[in-house]
C-alpha positions as CSV (number, residue, x, y, z in Angstrom):
1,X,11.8,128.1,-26.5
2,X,14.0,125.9,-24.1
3,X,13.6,125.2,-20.3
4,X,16.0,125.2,-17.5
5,X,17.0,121.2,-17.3
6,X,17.1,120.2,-13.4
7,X,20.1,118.3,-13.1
8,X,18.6,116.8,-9.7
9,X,16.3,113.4,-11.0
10,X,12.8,113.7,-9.8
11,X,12.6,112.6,-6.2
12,X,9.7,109.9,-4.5
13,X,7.5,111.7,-1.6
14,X,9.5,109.9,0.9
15,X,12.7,111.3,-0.4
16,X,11.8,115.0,-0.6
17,X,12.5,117.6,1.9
18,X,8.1,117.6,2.4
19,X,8.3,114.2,4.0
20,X,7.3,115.4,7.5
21,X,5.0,118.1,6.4
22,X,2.1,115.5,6.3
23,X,2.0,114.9,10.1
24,X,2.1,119.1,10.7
25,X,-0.6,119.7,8.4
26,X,-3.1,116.7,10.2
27,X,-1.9,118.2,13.5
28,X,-3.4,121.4,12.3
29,X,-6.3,120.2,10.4
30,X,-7.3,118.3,13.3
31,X,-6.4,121.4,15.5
32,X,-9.0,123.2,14.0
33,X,-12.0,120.5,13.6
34,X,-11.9,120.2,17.4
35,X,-11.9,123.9,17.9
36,X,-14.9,124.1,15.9
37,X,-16.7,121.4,17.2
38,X,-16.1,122.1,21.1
39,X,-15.7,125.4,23.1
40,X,-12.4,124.4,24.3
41,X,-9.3,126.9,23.5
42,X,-7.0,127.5,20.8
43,X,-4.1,126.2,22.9
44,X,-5.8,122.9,24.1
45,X,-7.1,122.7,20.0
46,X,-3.4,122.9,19.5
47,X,-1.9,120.6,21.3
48,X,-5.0,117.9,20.4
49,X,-3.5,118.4,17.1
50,X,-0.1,118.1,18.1
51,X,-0.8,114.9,19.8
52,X,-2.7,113.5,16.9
53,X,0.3,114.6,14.6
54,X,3.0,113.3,16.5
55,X,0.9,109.9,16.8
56,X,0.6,109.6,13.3
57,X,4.4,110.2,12.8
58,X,4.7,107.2,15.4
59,X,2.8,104.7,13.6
60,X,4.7,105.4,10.4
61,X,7.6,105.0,11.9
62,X,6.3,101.6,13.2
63,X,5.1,100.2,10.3
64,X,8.7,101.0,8.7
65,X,7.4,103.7,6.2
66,X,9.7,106.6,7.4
């Protein structure tokens, strides 16, 4: 039984498509920890998130990692 070869090498993390996915996801997983931890709205939960996501993005593009 033989399997499709991918003539693409294997590519690091940073390389991939998924790079920025990482700062979405914490946006949203820090979205919803303050939603469940305060009574303030989905669309201030959000944009927490958002902030916290687009933070992290900063300081990785400080430190020279992106």
């Amino acid at each position: 039984m033989s399997t499709p070869k991918d003539d693409k090498a294997l590519t690091s993390f940073r390389e991939s498509k998924w790079r920025y996915s990482q700062f979405v996801v914490l946006g949203l997983v820090v979205a919803l920890v303050v939603k469940w931890l305060s009574s303030i709205g989905w669309a201030a939960s959000l944009l927490i998130g958002a902030a916290v996501g687009a933070g992290y993005y900063w300081l990785e593009r400080r430190r020279g990692v992106i």
